[in-house]
N, C-alpha and C positions, 0 to 999 in steps of 0.2 A: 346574263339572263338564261342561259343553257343549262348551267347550274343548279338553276329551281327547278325543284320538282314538287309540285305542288301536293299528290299524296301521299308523299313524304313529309314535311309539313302536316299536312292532316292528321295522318295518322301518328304521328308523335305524341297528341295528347293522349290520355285514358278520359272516356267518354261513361263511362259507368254504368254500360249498358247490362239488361237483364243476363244472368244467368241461363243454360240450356236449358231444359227437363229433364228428369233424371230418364237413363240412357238416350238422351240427343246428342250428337256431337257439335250442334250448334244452336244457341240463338239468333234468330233472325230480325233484325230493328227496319223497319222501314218509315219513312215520314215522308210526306211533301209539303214541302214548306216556298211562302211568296220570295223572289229574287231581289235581294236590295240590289246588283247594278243592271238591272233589267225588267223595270217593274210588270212588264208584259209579260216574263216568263217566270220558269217553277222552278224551284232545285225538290231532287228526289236525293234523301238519304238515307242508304243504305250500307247495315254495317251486319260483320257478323261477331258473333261472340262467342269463344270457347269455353269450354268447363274449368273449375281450376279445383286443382289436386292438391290434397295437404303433402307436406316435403317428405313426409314418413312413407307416404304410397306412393311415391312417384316411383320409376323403374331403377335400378342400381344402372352406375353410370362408370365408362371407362371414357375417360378424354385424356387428348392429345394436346396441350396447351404449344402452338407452333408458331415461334415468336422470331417475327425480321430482328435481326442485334447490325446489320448493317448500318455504315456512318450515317447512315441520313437517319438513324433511327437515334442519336445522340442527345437533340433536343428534350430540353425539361418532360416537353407536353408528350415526350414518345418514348423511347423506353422505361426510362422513371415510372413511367403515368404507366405504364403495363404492367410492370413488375407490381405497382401499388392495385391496379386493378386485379391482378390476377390473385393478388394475394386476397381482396375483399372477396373474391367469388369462393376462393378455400376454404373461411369461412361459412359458407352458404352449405357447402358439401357436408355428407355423412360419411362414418369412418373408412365403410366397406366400399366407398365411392373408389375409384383409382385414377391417377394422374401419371402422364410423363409429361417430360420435356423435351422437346425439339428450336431447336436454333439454326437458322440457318443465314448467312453471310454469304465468304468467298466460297465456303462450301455447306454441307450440313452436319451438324452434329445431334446427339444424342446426349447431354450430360445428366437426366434425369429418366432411368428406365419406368417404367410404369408402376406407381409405389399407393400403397392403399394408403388414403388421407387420415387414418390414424395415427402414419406416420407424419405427421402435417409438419416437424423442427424440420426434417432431410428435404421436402418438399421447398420450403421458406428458404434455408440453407442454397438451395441451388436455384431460385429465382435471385437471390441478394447477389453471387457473383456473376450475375449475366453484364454483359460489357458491350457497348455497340462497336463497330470496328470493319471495315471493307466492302466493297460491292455485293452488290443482292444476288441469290440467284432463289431467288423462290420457287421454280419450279422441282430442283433434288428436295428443298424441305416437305415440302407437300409431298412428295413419292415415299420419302424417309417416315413422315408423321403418321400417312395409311398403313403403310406395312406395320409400324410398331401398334396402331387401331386395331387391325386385322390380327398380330401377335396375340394380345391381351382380349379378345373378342368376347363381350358376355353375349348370352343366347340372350333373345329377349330383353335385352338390356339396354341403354342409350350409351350406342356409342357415337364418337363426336369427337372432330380434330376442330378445334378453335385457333384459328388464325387470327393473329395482329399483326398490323404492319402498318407502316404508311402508304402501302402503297407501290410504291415504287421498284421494280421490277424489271430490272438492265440488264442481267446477265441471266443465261439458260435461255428457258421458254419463258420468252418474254412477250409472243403474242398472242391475242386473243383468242384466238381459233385451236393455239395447241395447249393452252391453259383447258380452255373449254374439254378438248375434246380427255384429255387428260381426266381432270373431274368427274366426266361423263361417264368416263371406264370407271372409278372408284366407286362413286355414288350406287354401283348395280351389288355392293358387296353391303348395303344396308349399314356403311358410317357415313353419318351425315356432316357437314359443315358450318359451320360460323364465322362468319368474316369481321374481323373489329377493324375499324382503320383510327390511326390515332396520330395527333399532330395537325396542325393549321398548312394548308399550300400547296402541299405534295402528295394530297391523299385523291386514289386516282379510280373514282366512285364507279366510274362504268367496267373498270376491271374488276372490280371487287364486287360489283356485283353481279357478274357473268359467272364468279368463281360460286357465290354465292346460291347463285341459281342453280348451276349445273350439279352443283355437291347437293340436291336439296337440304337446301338451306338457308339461313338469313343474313342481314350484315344490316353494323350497327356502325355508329362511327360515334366516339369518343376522343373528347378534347378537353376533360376534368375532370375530378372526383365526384361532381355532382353527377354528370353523365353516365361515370360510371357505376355509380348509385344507383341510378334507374334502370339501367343496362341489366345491374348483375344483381341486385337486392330487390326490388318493385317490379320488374318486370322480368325475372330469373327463369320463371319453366318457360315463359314464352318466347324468352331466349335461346334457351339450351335445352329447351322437351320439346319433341312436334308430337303435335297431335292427329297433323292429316298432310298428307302430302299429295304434289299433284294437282293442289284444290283450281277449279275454275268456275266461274261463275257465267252465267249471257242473261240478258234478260229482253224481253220482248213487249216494248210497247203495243196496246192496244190504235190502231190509227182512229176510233172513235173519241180517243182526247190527246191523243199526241201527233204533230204532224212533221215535227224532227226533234232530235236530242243528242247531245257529246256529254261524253263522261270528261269531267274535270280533270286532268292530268294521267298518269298510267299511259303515256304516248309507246311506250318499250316496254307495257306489259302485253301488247292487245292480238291475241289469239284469232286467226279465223273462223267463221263460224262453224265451219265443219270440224273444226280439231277441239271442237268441245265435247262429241262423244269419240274419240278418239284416245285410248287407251297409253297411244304409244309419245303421245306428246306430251311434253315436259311443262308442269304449269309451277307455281309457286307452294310454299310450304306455312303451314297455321301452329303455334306453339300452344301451346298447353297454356291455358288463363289469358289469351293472348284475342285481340281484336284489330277485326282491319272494316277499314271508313271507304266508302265511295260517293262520287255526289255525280247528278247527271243531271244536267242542265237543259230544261223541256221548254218547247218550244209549244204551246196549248193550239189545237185545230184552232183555225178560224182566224189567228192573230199574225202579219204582216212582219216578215221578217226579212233584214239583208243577210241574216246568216245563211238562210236554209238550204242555197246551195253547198256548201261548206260541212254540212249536217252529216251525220253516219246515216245512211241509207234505214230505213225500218224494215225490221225482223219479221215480225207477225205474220208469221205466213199459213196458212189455212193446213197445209199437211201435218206444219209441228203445233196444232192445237194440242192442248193437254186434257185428261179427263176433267181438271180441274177449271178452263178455264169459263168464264165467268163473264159476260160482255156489260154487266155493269164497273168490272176492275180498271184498274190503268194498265196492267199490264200482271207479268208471269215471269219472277224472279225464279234460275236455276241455279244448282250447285252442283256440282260434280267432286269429288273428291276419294281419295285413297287409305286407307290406313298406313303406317307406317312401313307397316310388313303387308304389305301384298302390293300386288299391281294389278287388281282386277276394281276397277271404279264401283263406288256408290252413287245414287241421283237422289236428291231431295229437291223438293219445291214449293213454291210458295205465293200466292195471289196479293198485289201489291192493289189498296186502298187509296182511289183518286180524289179522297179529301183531300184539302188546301188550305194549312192555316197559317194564316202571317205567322213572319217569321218574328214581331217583336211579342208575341207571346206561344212563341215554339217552348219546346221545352229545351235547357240552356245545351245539351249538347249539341243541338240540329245549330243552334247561336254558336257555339263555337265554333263547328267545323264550319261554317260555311263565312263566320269571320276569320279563318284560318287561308280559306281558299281564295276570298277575295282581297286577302293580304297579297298573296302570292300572283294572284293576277296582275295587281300593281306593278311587283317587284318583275314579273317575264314583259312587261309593258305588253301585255295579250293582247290579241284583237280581236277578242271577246268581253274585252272590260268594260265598254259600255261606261256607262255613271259609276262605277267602281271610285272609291275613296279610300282616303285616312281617316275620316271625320266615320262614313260609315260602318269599317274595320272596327273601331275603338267601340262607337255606339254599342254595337252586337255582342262584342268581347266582354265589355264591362255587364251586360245583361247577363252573358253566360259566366260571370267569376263565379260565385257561389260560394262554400267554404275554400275552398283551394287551396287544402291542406300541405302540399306537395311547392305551392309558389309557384308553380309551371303558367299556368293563367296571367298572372301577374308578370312574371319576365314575360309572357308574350306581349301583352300590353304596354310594357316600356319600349322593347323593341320595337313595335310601331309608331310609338310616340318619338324614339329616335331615327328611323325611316322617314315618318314628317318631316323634320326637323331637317333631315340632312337636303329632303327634296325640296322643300320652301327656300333652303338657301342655295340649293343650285340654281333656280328657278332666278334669285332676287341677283345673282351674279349675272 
């Protein structure tokens, strides 16, 4: 149950949301739409949306491709699967792009200096004799992969050490805190990070993504070629281009229609209030064509609830009025965020609309994410699930298929069909 992360989950699908305006650095989606496991209450969904860049303008890129070859990395679904992944991302690159290679084991090696993807055979060449073989120490490959980032440094350019590994991290710095603090020194030198983790078991999600975070930067986890299809081909700049880093969000219900509300998942992202103008706090990072989903589950004045002690405390408070705000709205969505190169914040804002439309003629992406999230509630057995189902999961799902060009809708809907299945027969046992 610790394992789900439910806006992780969400935000796996693409949702199709609008485009920015030209010079935005984001689109803003808001809806509020009626609750299938709680029909007294509201889900508000809010998402943001990036600009995307054709591959000819993106910035010239120098990566660090830093690949675990340790024995646990042996399995089909792990090294294999990387060398084949890394090889589909080569593909994606331009000539003038540059790559090294970095391996590291019982110690770190170098056998690919930083080579312009023109040269793409010597590239191939030295991903094909990568071998898994001895204990890990991931922490010298990471110090190895920055310095040869930092060697090869374009100005203004995207540089980036892409980490894969499963995980698993037994010799060196192996804990949390000196990983962290590590990252945290590199990250001030403007090369950013990507964390891939690959393989079934062993892949150890709350490290990778502290490395993740701390590098700004993201992490993905692949465990096929289809994954990594979406990883490295459909979802590529949003991968490996940021577009804003730093980014945080608050938003502050109006208490004339809201009288509690919890954001669905994101329990390990959530910021204080005060360190949202806060310059010096480390928030998450937004790629280029890239979208991120939130859902916050409202609790409407007037309506009787056992949660409400349980509830996040409301914001609204009469000093952080905005010029904007507006007492017929629901509330005052913020955004705080970075350019890539600087460390001096930008603020945008935005008045959120306290219409309410059922959710079985929402428009299908508010149907997906929010059959996404009450999938996920099942699977944490929440204590916010309320009348949460399978029957209602599938309803909404199948409401929001549409073309679903990609099949991702569809494996989610089997998945649940087999989540029923498995729970109707623990149930009859």
């Amino acid at each position: 149950k610790k394992a789900v992360r439910i806006e992780e989950m969400v935000n796996y699908f693409d949702y199709d949301y609008d485009v920015p305006d030209d010079g935005k650095p984001f689109h803003v989606y808001s809806k509020v739409v009626s609750c299938p496991w709680n029909k007294k209450h509201q889900i508000l969904h809010l998402a943001l949306n990036t600009k995307k860049v054709k591959k000819e303008n993106l910035a010239p890129s120098n990566f660090v491709f830093l690949i675990d070859v340790s024995g646990s990395m042996s399995d089909q679904n792990k090294l294999p699967l990387v060398i084949s992944s890394f090889k589909l991302l080569l593909n994606q690159l331009r000539p003038d792009d540059r790559v090294a290679i970095v391996v590291y084991a019982g110690s770190a090696g170098c056998p690919l200096e930083s080579t312009k993807v023109s040269e793409k055979q010597k590239i191939l060449a030295a991903l094909d004799k990568l071998q898994a073989g001895g204990s890990t120490a991931g922490g010298q490959g990471i110090k190895l992969a920055y310095k040869i980032a930092k060697d090869n440094f374009i100005k203004n350019g995207n540089n980036r050490v892409i980490l894969a590994t499963d995980g698993d991290f037994n010799v060196g710095i192996s804990s949390n805190s000196g990983l962290e603090e590590l990252i945290s020194e590199k990250r001030k030198e403007n090369i950013f990070l990507s964390v891939l983790g690959f393989g079934m078991g062993n892949y150890k999600s709350d490290k990778m993504e502290i490395l993740a975070d701390k590098g700004n930067g993201n992490h993905a986890y692949i465990d096929n070629m289809n994954e990594a299809r979406k990883v490295f081909l459909k979802e590529l700049t949003g991968t490996l281009y940021t577009l804003a880093k730093d980014v945080k969000v608050q938003i502050e219900f109006n208490p004339a229609f809201v009288q509690a509300y919890r954001l669905i998942g994101y329990e390990n992202r959530m910021l204080q209030k005060e360190d949202f103008n806060n310059d010096k706090i480390d928030a998450g990072e937004i790629g280029i064509g890239h979208s991120v989903t939130a859902l916050y589950e409202i609790i409407p004045v007037g309506v009787e609830s056992n949660f409400s002690g349980k509830i996040d405390d409301l914001v609204f408070q009469e000093k952080e009025k905005s010029e904007y705000t507006n007492k017929k709205d629901l509330g005052l969505f913020k955004i705080r965020y970075k350019n890539p190169k600087s460390d001096i914040s930008k603020k945008i804002q935005f008045m959120i609309s306290p219409k309410v439309t059922p959710l079985e003629k929402a428009e299908s992406s508010s149907q997906l994410a929010i059959a996404v999230a009450e999938f996920g509630l099942l699977l944490k057995d929440s204590a916010y699930k309320k009348d949460a189902g399978y029957e209602s999961v599938l309803r909404n799902a199948n409401l929001s298929k549409g073309q679903d060009i990609d099949g991702y809708r569809s494996e989610f809907i089997n998945l649940v069909k087999t989540a029923k299945a498995l729970d109707n027969s623990l149930v009859q046992k």
